[in-house]
VOGU-3710 file (C-alpha; in Angstrom, 3 decimals, decimal comma):
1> xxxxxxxxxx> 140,067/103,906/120,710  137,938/101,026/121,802  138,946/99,603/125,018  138,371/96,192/123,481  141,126/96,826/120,186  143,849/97,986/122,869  143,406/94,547/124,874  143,731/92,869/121,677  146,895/94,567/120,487  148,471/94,018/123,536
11> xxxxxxxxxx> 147,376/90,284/123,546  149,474/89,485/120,025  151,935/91,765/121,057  153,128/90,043/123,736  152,761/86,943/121,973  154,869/87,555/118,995  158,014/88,693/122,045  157,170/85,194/123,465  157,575/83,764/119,760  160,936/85,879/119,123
21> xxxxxxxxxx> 162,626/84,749/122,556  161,838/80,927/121,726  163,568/80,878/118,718  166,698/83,043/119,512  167,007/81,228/122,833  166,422/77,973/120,633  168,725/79,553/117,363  173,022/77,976/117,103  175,578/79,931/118,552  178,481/81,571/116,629
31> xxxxxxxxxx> 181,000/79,251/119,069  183,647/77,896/116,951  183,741/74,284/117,383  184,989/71,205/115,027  181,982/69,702/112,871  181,422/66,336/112,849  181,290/63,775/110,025  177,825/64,261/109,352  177,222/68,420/110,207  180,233/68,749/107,471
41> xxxxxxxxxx> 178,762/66,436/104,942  175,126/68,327/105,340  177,262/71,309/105,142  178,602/70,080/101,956  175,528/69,409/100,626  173,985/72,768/101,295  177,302/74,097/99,451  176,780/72,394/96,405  172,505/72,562/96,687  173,433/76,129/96,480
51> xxxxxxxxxx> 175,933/76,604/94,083  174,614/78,068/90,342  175,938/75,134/88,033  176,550/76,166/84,982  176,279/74,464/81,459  176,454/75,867/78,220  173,129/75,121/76,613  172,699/76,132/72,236  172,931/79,976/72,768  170,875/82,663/71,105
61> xxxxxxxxxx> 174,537/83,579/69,108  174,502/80,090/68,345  170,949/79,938/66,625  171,466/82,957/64,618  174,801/82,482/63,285  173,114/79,269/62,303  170,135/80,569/60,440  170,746/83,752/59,384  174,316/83,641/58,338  174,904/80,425/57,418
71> xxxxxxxxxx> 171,638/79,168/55,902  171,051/82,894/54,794  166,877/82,568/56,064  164,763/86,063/55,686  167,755/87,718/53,788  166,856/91,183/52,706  170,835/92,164/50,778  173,067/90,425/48,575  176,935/90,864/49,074  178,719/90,029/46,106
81> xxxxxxxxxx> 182,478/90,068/46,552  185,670/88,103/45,353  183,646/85,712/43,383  181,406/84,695/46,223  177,791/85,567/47,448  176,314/85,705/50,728  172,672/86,956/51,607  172,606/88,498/54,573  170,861/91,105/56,638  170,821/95,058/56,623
91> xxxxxxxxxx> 169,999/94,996/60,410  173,008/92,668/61,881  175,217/94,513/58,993  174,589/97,848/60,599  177,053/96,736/63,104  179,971/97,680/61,284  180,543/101,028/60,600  180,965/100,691/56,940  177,893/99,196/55,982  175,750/101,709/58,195
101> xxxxxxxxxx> 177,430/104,880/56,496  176,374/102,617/53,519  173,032/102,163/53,807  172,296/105,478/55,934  174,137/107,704/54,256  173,381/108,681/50,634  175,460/106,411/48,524  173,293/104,714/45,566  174,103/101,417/47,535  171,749/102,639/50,223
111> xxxxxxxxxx> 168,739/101,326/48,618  169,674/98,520/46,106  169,229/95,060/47,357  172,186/93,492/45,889  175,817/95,121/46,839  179,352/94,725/44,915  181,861/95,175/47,360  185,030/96,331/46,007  187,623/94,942/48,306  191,248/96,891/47,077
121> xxxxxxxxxx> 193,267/94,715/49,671  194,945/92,233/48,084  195,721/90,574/51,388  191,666/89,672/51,495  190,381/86,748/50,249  187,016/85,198/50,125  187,272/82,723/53,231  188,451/85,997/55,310  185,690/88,489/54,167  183,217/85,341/55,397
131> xxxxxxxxxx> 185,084/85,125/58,819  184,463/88,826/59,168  180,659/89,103/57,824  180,233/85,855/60,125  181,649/88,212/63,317  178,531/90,168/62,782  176,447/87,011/63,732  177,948/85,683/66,332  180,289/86,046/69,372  182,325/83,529/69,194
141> xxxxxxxxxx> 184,865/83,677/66,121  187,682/81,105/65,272  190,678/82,558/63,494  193,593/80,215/62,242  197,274/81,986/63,057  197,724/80,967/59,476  195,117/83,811/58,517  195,032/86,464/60,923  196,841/89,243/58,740  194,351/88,512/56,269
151> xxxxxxxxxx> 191,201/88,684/58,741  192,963/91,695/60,412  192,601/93,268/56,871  188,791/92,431/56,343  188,258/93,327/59,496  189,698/96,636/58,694  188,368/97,532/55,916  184,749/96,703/56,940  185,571/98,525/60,511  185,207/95,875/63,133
161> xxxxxxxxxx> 187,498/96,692/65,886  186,225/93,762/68,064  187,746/91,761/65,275  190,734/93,592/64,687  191,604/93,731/68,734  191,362/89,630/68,383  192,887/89,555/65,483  196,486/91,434/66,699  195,368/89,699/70,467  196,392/86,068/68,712
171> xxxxxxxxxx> 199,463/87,821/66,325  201,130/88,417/69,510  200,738/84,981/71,225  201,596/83,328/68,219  205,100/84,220/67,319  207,170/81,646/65,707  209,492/80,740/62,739  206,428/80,494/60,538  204,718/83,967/60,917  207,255/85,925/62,446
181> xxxxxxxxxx> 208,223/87,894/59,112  204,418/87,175/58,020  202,786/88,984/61,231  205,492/92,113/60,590  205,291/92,702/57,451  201,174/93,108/58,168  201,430/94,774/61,407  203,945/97,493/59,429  201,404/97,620/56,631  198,238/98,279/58,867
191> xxxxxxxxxx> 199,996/100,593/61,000  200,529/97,790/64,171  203,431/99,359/65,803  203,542/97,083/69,181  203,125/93,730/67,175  205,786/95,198/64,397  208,220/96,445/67,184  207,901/92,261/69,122  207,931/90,811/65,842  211,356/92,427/64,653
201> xxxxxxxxxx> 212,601/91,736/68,132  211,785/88,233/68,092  213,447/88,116/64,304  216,244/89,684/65,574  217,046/86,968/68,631  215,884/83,782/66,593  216,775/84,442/62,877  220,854/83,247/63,671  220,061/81,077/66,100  217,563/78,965/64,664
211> xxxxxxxxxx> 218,017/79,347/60,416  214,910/77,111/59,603  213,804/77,004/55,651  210,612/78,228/56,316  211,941/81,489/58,154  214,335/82,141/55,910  211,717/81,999/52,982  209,665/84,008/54,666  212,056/87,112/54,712  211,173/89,840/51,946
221> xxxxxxxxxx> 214,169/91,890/50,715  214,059/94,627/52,856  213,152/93,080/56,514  216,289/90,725/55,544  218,587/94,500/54,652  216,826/95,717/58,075  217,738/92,963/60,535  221,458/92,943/58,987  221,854/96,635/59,621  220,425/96,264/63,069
231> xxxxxxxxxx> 222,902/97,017/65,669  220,832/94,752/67,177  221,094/91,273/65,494  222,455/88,053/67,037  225,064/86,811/65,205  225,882/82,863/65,812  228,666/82,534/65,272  230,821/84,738/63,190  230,312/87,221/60,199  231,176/84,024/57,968
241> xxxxxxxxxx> 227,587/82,882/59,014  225,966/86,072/57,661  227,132/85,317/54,340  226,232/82,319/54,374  222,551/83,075/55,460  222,475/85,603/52,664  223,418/82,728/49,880  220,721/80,632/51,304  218,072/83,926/51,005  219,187/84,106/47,584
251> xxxxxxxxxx> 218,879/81,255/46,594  215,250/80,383/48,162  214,236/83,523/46,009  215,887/82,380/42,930  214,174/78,793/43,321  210,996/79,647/45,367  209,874/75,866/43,918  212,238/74,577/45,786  210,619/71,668/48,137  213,320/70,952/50,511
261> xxxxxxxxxx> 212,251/70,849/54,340  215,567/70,404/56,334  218,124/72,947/57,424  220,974/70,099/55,989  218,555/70,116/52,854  218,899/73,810/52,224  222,672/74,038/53,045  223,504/70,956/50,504  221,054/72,645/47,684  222,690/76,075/48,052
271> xxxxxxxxxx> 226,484/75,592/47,882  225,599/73,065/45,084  223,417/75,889/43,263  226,457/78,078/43,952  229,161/75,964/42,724  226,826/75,127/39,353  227,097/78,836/38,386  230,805/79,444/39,006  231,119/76,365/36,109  229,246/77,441/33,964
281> xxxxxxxxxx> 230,326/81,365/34,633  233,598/81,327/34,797  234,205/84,787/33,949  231,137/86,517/35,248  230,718/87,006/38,854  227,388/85,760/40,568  225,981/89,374/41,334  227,302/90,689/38,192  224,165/88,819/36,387  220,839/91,034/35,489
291> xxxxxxxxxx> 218,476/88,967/36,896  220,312/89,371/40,154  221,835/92,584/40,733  218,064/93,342/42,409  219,754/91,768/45,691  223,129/93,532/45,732  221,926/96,081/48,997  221,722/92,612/50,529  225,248/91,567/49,517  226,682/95,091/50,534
301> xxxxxxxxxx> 225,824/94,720/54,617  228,095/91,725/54,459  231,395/93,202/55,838  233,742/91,284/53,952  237,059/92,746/56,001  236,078/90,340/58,581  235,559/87,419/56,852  238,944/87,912/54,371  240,808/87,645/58,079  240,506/84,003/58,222
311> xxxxxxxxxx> 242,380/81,693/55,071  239,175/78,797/54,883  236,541/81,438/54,678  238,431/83,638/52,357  239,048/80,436/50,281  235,206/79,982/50,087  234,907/83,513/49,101  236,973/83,135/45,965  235,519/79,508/45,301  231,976/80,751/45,289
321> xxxxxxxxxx> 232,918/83,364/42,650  229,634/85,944/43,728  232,220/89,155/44,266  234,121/90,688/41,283  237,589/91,603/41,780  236,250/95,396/41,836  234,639/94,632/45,517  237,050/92,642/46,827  240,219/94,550/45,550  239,587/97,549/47,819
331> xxxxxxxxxx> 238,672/95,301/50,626  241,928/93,522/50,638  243,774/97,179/50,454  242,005/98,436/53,209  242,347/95,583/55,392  245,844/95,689/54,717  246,351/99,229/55,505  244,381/98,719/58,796  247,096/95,852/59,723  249,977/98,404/58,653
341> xxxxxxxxxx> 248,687/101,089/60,867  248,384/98,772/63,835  251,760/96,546/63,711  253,900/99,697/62,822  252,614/101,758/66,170  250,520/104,142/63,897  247,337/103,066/65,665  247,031/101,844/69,145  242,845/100,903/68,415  240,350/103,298/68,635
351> xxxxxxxxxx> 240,608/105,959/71,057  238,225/106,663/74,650  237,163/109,365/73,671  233,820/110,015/71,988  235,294/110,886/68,202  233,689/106,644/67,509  230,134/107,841/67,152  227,386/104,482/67,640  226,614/105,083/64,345  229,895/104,199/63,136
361> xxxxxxxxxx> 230,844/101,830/65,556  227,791/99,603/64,661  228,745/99,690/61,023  232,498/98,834/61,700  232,625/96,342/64,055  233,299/92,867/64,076  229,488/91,103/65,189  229,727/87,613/66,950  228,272/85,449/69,333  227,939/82,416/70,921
371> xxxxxxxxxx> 225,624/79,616/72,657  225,929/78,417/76,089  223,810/75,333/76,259  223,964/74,409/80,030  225,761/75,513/83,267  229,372/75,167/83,215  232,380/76,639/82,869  233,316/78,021/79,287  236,396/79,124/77,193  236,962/80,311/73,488
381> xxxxxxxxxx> 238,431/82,329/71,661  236,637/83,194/67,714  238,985/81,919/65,052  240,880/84,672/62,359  243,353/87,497/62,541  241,340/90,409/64,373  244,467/93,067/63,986  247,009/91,332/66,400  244,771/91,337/68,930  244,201/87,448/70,315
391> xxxxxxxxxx> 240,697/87,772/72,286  240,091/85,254/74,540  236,636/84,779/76,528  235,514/83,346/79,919  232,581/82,523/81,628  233,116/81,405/84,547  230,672/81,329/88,049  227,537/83,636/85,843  230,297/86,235/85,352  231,442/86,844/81,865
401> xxxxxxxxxx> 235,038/88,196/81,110  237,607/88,714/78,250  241,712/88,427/78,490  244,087/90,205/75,653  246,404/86,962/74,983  249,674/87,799/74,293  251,756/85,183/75,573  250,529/81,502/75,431  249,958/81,583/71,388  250,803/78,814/68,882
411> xxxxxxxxxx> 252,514/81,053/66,747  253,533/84,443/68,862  254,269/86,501/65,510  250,500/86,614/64,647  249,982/88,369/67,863  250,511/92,007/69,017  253,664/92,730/71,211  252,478/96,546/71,876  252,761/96,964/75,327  248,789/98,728/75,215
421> xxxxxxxxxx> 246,113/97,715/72,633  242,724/99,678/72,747  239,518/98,475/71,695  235,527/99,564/71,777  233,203/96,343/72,833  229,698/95,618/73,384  228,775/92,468/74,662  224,921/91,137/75,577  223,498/88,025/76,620  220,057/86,969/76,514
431> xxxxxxxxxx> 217,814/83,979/77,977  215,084/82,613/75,541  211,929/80,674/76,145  210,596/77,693/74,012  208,532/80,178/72,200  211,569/81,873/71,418  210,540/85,160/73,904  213,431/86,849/75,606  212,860/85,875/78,770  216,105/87,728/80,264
441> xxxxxxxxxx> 218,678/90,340/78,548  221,457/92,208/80,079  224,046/94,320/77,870  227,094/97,092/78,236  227,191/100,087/76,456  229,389/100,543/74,237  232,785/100,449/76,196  235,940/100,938/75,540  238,887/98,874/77,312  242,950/99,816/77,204
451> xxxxxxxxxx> 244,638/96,771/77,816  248,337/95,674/78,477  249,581/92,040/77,961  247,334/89,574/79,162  245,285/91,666/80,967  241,774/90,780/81,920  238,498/93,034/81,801  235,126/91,716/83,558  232,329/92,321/81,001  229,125/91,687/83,295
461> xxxxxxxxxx> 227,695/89,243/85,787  225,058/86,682/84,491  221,899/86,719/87,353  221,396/83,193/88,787  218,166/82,424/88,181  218,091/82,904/84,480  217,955/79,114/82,847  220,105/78,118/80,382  221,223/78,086/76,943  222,286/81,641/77,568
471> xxxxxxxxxx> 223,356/83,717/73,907  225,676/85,992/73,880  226,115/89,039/71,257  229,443/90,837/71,023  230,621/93,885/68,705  234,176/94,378/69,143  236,111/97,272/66,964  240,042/96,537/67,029  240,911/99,997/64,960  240,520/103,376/64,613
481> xxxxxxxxxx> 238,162/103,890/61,845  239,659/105,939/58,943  237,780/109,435/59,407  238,679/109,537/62,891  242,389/108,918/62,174  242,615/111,329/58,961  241,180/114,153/61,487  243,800/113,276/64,419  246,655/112,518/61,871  250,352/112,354/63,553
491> xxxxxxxxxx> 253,743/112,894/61,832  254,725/110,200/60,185  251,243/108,502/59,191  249,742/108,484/55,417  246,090/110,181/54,883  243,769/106,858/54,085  242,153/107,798/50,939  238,139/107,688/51,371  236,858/106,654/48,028  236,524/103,161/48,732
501> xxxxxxxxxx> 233,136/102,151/47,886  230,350/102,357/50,460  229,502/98,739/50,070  232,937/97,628/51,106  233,611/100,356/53,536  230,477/98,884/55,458  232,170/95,632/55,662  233,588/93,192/58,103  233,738/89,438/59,126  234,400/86,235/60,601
511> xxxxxxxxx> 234,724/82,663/59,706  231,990/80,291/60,652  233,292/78,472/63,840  234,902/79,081/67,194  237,936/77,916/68,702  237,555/76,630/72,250  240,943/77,211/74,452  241,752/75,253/77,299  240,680/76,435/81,017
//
């Protein structure tokens, strides 16, 4: 190589080291010191200098939703459907699986320019089917709670699981008293298991609790049957308020005109709708008429033993005239028979053992429950004859507890003297958020508890961060059912016969109210 090149290689070699040990020896050193006023404010600056700042400007989704869906430009297919038209676009439709089989597969719609839809959902109507076409056109898609069954439908049927996944997305944020039984019956119907299984739940907690017109309305036939045969169901307060619920259902569906808006409003309106057709039927029983019998499975989960046990609700029972003497007859036998057993040492309550299957236990029992609105110390006992057997709660310091009274009565004949009473329980208790969302639920199995006079049993202990009101579920079975005591029968005791009817033999209530006893 040229002696000349070399010199000059080594020339701006050695200048460009010179360069680099200037500015290192020149560059900040990593020392951690405190910045002053004006190094953190140009610090600050150089933050926000280079910081993207965003700002939504009119998107591209924007701008087509705009002009191709909703001022239909360059339209090259006519949808026809539910009295409506919208000219759209093969290209966008090809997005949903039901139009491209449609147009790519060989169907005569394929090549015709204008397209009947046949939409067989009844739940689909016109301003749905243009919320889902719109979806095609655009990524950003509003959807009242008021009609997200009905979307969730269109969106099925056209096969737009972007849509649908919203769709059940907002069905399970917005759970409330006015499309609880709504979002249920479509999540059953579309095959929604998660949003039907929170739905029911939610029905189950609230539906006692809360008793508005508009959820009460809401209730078909058979999710009203399959919340009162839930073992599940919390009842506030006694079985009394069952029946009552039920005469309200009924009559909603007997008047579905019916404008009223208040809970007082409903509760006036029934009993007076009621009382109306005992005068003027004075020999036919409410469910005895044709245009009602439809809702006797709903009259048969009322268990009537329970509610005959108190004198004011059995009073309203005759007064409202909606049993024939042929259902109550047998229920006024067998509740005496059950009070026979019991007083004359037949029965002692239901045994330990396991011959009280759940099944039958959760059909038998006696359902209450009650509301704890704040901290404190509470008392009560729930008001009729349960079999001798004077039940008297506590809560006291989060722990929840129940005492067999036998001494301090008003009147000491009404209550068992048998030195041991038996008796299966199941108590739970349950925290609720303003949405109505359990937000905390502890319960016993089903337990049973031999007690002697006055003897206490602790249930469970209440956590103490969970935030009042607290509600608390019982079932509590005083007796031993009749097929367990016809197989185990001792000398002495008379076979029960088993043909009362299965509507009665379901039975069993309480009167509407509590009794609070003193600490």
């Amino acid at each position: 190589m040229n002696k000349n090149v070399i010199t000059i290689m080594t020339f701006f070699q050695r200048l460009y080291a010179a360069i680099f040990r200037y500015t290192d020896n020149t560059r900040p050193t990593a020392q951690k010191r405190k910045r002053s006023g004006s190094e953190s404010d140009d610090a600050s600056s150089n933050d926000i200098l280079n910081t993207p700042q965003k700002k939504r400007l009119k998107s591209t989704s924007d701008y087509i939703y705009q002009t191709f869906f909703v001022n239909e430009e360059n339209s090259d297919v006519c949808i026809k459907a539910l009295g409506k038209t919208w000219n759209l676009h093969r290209a966008y439709l090809c997005q949903s699986d039901y139009f491209k089989c449609m147009f790519h597969g060989k169907w005569k719609e394929s090549g015709e320019s204008v397209i009947h839809l046949t939409i067989p959902d009844p739940n689909i109507d016109a301003k749905a089917l243009n919320i889902a076409l719109g979806s095609l056109y655009s990524d950003h898609v509003a959807v009242a709670p008021a009609q997200v069954a009905s979307v969730l439908a269109a969106a099925l049927l056209l096969q737009l699981p972007d849509l649908c996944a919203q769709c059940q997305s907002i069905m399970l944020d917005v759970i409330y008293d006015e499309t609880a039984a709504y979002y249920n019956s479509a999540a059953l119907l579309y095959g929604m298991q998660d949003i039907a299984g929170k739905t029911f739940k939610w029905l189950l907690k609230n539906l006692m609790p809360i008793q508005t017109p508009v959820l009460i309305k809401s209730l078909s036939q058979k999710q009203l049957c399959d919340l009162l045969s839930s073992p599940d169901l919390f009842v506030m307060q006694v079985e009394m308020d069952i029946y009552n619920l039920v005469k309200k259902w009924v009559f909603l569906q007997c008047n579905p005109s019916w404008s009223g808006q208040s809970k007082s409003d409903l509760v006036t309106d029934s009993q007076e709708y009621f009382r109306k057709h005992a005068e003027n039927c004075k020999e036919k029983r409410f469910i005895e008429s044709e245009d009602v019998c439809k809702y006797l499975p709903v009259f048969r989960l009322i268990r009537l033993p329970y509610i005959i046990s108190d004198l004011n609700s059995e009073k309203v029972i005759e007064e409202d005239k909606i049993f024939p003497t042929s259902w109550l007859n047998p229920v006024y036998k067998l509740q005496w028979r059950r009070m026979l057993r019991l007083e004359q040492g037949f029965d002692s309550g239901p045994p330990g053992d396991d011959s009280v299957s759940d099944q039958v236990f959760n059909v038998l029992s006696m359902r209450c429950g009650r509301i704890l609105p704040k901290t404190g110390e509470y008392c009560w006992r729930w008001i009729g004859f349960n079999y001798g057997f004077d039940l008297i709660v506590n809560y006291v310091n989060r722990l929840l507890s129940f005492r067999r009274n036998a001494t301090s009565t008003p009147c000491t004949s009404s209550t068992s003297q048998a030195s041991n009473r038996c008796i299966l329980y199941r108590f739970s208790v349950i925290a609720l958020d303003e949405k109505g969302q359990v937000t905390y639920e502890k319960s016993t199995e089903k337990t049973h508890g031999a007690l002697s006079k006055d003897e206490e049993a602790l249930v469970l202990h209440v956590d103490r961060k969970v935030a009042f009101p607290l509600y608390i579920s019982v079932h509590l079975l005083f007796f031993t059912p009749e097929e367990v005591a016809a197989s185990n029968l001792n000398h002495g005791e008379e076979e029960v016969p088993n043909n009362i009817p299965p509507e009665i033999e379901g039975g069993g209530n309480l009167r509407v109210g509590e009794e609070e006893v003193q600490l």
